[in-house]
N, CA, C and O atoms as a GROMACS GRO file, in nm:
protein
  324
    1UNK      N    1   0.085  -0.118   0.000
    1UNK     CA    2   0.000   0.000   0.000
    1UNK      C    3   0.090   0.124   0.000
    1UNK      O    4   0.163   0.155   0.094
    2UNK      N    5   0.079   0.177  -0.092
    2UNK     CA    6   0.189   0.341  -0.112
    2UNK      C    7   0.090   0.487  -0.024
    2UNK      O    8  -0.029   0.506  -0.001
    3UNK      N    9   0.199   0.554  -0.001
    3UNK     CA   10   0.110   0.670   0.083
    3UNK      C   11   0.003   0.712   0.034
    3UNK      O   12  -0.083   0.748   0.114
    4UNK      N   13  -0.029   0.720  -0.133
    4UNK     CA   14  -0.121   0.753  -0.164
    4UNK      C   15  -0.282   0.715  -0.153
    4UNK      O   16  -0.392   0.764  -0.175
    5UNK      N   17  -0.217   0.592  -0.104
    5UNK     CA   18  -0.364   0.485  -0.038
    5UNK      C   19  -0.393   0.514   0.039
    5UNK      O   20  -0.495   0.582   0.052
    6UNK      N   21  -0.316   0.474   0.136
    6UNK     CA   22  -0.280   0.555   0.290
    6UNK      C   23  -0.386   0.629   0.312
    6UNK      O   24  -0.485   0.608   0.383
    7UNK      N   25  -0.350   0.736   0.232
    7UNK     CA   26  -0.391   0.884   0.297
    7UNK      C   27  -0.506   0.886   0.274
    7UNK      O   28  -0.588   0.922   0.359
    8UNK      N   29  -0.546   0.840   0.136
    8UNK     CA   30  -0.697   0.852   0.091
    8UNK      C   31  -0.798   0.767   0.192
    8UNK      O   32  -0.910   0.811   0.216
    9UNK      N   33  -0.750   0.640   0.252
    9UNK     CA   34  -0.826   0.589   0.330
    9UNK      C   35  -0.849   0.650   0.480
    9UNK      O   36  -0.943   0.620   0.553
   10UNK      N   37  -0.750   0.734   0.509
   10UNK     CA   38  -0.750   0.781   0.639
   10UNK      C   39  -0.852   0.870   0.637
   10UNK      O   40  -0.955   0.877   0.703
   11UNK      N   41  -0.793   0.957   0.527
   11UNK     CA   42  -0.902   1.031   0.496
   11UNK      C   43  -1.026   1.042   0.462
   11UNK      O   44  -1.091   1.146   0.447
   12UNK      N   45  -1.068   0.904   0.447
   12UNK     CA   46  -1.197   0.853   0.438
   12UNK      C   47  -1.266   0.860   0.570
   12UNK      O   48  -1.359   0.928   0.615
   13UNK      N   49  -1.199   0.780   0.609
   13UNK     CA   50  -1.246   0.715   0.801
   13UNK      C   51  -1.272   0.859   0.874
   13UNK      O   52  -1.379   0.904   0.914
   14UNK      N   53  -1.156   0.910   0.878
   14UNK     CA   54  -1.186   1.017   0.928
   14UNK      C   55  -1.303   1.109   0.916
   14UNK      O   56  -1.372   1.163   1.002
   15UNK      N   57  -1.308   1.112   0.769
   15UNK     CA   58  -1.434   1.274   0.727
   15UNK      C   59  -1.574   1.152   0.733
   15UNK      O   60  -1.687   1.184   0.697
   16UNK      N   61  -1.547   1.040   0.772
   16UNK     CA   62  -1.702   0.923   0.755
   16UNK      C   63  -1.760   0.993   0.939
   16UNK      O   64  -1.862   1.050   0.976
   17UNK      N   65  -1.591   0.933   1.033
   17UNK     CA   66  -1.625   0.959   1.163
   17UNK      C   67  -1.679   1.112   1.205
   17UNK      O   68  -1.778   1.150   1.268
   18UNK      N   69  -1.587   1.168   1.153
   18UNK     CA   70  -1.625   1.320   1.174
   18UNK      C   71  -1.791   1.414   1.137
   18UNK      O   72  -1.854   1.504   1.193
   19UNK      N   73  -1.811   1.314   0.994
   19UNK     CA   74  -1.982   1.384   1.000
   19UNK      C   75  -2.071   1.276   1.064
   19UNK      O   76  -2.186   1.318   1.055
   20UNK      N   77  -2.071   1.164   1.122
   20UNK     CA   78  -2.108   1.104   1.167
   20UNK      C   79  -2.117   1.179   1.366
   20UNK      O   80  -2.220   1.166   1.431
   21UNK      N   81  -2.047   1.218   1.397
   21UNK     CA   82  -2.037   1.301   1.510
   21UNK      C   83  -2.085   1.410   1.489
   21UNK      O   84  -2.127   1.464   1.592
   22UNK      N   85  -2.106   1.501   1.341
   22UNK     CA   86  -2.132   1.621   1.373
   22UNK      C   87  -2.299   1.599   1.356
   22UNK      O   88  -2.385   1.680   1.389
   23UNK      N   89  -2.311   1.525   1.321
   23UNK     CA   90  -2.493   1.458   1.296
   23UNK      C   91  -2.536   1.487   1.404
   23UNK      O   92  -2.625   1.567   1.435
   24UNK      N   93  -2.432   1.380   1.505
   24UNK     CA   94  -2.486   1.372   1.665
   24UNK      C   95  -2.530   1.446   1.712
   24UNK      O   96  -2.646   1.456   1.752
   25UNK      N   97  -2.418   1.539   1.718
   25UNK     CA   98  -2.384   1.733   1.759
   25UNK      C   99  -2.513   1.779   1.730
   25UNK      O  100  -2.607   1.794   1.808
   26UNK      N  101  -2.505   1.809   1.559
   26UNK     CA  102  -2.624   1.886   1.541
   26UNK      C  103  -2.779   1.885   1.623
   26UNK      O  104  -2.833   1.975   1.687
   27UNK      N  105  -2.831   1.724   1.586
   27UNK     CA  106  -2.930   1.686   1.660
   27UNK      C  107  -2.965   1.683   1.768
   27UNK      O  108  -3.076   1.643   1.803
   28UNK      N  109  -2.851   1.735   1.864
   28UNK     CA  110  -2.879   1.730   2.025
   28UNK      C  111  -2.874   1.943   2.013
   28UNK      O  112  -2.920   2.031   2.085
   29UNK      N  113  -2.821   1.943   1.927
   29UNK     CA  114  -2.798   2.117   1.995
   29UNK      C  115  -2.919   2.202   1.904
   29UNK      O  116  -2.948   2.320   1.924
   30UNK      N  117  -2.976   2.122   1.809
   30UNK     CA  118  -3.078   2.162   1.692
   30UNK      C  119  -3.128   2.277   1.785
   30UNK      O  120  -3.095   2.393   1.758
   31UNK      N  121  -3.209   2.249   1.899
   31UNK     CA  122  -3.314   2.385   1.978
   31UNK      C  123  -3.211   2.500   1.996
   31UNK      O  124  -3.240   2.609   1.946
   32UNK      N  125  -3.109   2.487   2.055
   32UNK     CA  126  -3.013   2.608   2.066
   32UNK      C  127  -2.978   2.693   1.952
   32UNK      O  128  -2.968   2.815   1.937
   33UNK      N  129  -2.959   2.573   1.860
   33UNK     CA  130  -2.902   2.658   1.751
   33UNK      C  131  -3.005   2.747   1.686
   33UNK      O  132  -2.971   2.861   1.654
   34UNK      N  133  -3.154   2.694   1.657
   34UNK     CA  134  -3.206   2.797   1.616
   34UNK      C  135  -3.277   2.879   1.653
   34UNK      O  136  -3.346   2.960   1.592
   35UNK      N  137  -3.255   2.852   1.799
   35UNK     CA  138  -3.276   3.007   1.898
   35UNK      C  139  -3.217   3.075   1.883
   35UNK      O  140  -3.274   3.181   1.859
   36UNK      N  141  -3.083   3.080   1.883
   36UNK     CA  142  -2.955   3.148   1.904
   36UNK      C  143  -2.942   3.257   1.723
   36UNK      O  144  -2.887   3.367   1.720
   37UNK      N  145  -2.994   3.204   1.625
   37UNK     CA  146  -3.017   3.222   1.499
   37UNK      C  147  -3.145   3.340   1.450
   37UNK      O  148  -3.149   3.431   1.367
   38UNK      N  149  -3.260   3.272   1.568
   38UNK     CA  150  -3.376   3.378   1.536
   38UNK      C  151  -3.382   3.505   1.658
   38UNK      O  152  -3.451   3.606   1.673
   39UNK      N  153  -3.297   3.456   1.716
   39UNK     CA  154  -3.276   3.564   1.841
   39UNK      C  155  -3.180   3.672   1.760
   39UNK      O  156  -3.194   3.792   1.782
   40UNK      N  157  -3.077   3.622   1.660
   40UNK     CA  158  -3.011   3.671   1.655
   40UNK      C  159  -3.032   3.815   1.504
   40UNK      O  160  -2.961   3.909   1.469
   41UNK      N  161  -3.158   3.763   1.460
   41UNK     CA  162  -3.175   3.792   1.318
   41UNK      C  163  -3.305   3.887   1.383
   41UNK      O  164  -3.336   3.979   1.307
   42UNK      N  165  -3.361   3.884   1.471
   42UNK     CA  166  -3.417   3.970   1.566
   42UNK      C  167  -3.385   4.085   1.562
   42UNK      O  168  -3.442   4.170   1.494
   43UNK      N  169  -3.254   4.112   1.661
   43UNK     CA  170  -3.186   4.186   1.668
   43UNK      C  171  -3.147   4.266   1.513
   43UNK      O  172  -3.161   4.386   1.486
   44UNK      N  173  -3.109   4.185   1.451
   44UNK     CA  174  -3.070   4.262   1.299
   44UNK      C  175  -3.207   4.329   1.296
   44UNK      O  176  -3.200   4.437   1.356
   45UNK      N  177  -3.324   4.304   1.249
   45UNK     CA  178  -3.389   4.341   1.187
   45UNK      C  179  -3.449   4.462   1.305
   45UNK      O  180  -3.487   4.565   1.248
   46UNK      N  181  -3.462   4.465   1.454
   46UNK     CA  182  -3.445   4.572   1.520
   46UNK      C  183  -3.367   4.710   1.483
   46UNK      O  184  -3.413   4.823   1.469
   47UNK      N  185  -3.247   4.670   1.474
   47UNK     CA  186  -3.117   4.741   1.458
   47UNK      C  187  -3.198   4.811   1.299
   47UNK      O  188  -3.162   4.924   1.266
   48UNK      N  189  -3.303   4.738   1.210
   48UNK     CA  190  -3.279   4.787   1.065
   48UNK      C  191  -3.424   4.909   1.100
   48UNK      O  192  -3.430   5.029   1.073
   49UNK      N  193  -3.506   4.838   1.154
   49UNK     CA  194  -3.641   4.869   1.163
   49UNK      C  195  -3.673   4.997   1.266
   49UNK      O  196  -3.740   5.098   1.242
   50UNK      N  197  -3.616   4.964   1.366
   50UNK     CA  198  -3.643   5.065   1.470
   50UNK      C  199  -3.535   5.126   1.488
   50UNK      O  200  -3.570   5.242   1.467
   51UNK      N  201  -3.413   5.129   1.516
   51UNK     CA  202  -3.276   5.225   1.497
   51UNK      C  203  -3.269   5.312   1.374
   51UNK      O  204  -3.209   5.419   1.366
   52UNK      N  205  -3.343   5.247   1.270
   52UNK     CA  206  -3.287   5.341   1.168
   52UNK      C  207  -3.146   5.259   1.095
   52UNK      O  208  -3.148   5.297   0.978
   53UNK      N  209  -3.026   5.164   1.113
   53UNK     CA  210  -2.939   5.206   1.129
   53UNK      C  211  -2.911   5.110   1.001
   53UNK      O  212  -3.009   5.040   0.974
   54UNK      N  213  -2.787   5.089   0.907
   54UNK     CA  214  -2.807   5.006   0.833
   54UNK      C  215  -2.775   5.089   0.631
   54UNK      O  216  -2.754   5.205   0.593
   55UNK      N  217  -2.783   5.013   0.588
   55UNK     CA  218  -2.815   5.065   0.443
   55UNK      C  219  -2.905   4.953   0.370
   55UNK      O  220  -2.950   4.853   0.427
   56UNK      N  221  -2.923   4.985   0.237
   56UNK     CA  222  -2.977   4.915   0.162
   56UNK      C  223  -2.967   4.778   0.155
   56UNK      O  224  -3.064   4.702   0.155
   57UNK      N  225  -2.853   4.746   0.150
   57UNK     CA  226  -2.741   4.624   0.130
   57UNK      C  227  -2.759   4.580   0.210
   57UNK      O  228  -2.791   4.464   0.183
   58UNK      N  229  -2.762   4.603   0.351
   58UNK     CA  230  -2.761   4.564   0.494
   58UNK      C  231  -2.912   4.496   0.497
   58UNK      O  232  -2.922   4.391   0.560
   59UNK      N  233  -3.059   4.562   0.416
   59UNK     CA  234  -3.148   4.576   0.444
   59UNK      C  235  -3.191   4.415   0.382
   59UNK      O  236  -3.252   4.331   0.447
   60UNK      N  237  -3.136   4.396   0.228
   60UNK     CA  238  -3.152   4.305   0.182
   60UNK      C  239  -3.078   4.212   0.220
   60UNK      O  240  -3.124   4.120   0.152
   61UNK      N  241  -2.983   4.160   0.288
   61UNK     CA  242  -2.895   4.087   0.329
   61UNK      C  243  -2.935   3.998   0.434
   61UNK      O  244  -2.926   3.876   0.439
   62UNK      N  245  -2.991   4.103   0.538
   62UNK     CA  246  -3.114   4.038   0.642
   62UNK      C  247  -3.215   3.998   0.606
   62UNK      O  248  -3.249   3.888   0.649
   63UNK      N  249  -3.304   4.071   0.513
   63UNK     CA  250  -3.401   3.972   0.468
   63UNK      C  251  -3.386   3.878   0.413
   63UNK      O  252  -3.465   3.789   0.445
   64UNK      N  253  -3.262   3.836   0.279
   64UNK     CA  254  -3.228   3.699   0.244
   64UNK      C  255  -3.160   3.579   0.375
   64UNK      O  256  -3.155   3.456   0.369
   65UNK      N  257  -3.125   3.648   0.458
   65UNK     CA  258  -3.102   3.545   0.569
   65UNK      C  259  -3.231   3.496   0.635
   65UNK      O  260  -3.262   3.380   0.659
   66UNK      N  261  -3.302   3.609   0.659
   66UNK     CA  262  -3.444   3.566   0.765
   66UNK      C  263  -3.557   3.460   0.636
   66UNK      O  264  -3.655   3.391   0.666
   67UNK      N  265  -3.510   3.479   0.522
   67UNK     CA  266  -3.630   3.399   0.467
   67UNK      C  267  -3.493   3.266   0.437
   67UNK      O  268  -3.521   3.162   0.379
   68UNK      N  269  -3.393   3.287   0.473
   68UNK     CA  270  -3.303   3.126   0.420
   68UNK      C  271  -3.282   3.041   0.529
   68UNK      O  272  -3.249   2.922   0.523
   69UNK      N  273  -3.310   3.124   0.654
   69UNK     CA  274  -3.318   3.002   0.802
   69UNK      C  275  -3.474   3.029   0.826
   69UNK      O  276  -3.511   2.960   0.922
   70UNK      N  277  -3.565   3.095   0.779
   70UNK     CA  278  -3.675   3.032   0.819
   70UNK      C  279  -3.708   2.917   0.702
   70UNK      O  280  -3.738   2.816   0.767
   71UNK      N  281  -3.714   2.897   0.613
   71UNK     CA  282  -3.669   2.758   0.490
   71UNK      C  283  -3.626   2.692   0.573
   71UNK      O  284  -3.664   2.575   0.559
   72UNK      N  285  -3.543   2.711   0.680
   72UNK     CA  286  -3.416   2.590   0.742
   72UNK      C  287  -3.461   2.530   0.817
   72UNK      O  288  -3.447   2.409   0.833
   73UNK      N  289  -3.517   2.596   0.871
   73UNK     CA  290  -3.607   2.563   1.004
   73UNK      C  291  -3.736   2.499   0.985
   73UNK      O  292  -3.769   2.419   1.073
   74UNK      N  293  -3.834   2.522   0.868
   74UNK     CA  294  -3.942   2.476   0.846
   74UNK      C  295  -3.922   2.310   0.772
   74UNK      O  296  -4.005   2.219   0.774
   75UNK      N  297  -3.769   2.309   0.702
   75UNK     CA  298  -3.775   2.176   0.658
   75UNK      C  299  -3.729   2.118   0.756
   75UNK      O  300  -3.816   2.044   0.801
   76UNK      N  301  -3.633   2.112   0.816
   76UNK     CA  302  -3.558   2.078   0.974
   76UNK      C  303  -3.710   2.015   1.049
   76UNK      O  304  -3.718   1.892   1.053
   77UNK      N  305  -3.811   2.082   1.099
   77UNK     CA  306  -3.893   2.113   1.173
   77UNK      C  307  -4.030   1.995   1.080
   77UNK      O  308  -4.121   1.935   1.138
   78UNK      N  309  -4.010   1.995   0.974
   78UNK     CA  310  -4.141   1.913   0.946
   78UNK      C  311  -4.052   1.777   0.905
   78UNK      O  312  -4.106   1.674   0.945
   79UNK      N  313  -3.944   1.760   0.842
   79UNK     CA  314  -3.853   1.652   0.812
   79UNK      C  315  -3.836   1.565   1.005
   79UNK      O  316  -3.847   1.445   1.031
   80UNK      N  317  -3.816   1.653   1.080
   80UNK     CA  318  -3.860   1.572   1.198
   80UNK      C  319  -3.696   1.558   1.246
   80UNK      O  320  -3.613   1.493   1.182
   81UNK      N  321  -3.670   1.625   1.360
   81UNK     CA  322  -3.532   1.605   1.359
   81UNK      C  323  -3.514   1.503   1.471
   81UNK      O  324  -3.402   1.461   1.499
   0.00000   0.00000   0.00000
């Protein structure tokens, strides 16, 4: 077996084990995370809405986030985590 095998198999095992753990991860921290996400996009849209503060760019940027994790969340959420 030459390093080039080697490596490719390690590198297999590894990135198999590694999303295999981050699955885990995800699924136990799923509620945090998308608290932590709509809490956080909250705030943006505070900061846009009621501060005043922000530009155009800023304006659309938040709204393509707030409609791309609420998508995230609604398939997450009916897919059944």
């Amino acid at each position: 077996m030459g390093n080039v095998e080697f490596f490719n198999t390690l590198l297999a095992g590894v990135t198999g084990l590694s999303f295999g753990v981050l699955a885990t991860i995800e699924t136990s921290l799923f509620p945090y995370l998308a608290m932590i996400a709509v809490v956080l996009l909250g705030r943006a849209h505070y900061l846009l809405s009621v501060k005043h503060q922000g530009n155009q760019l800023s304006r659309i940027i938040t709204w393509a986030s707030t409609g791309l994790v609420s998508v995230m969340l609604v398939i997450q959420l009916w897919v059944g985590v």
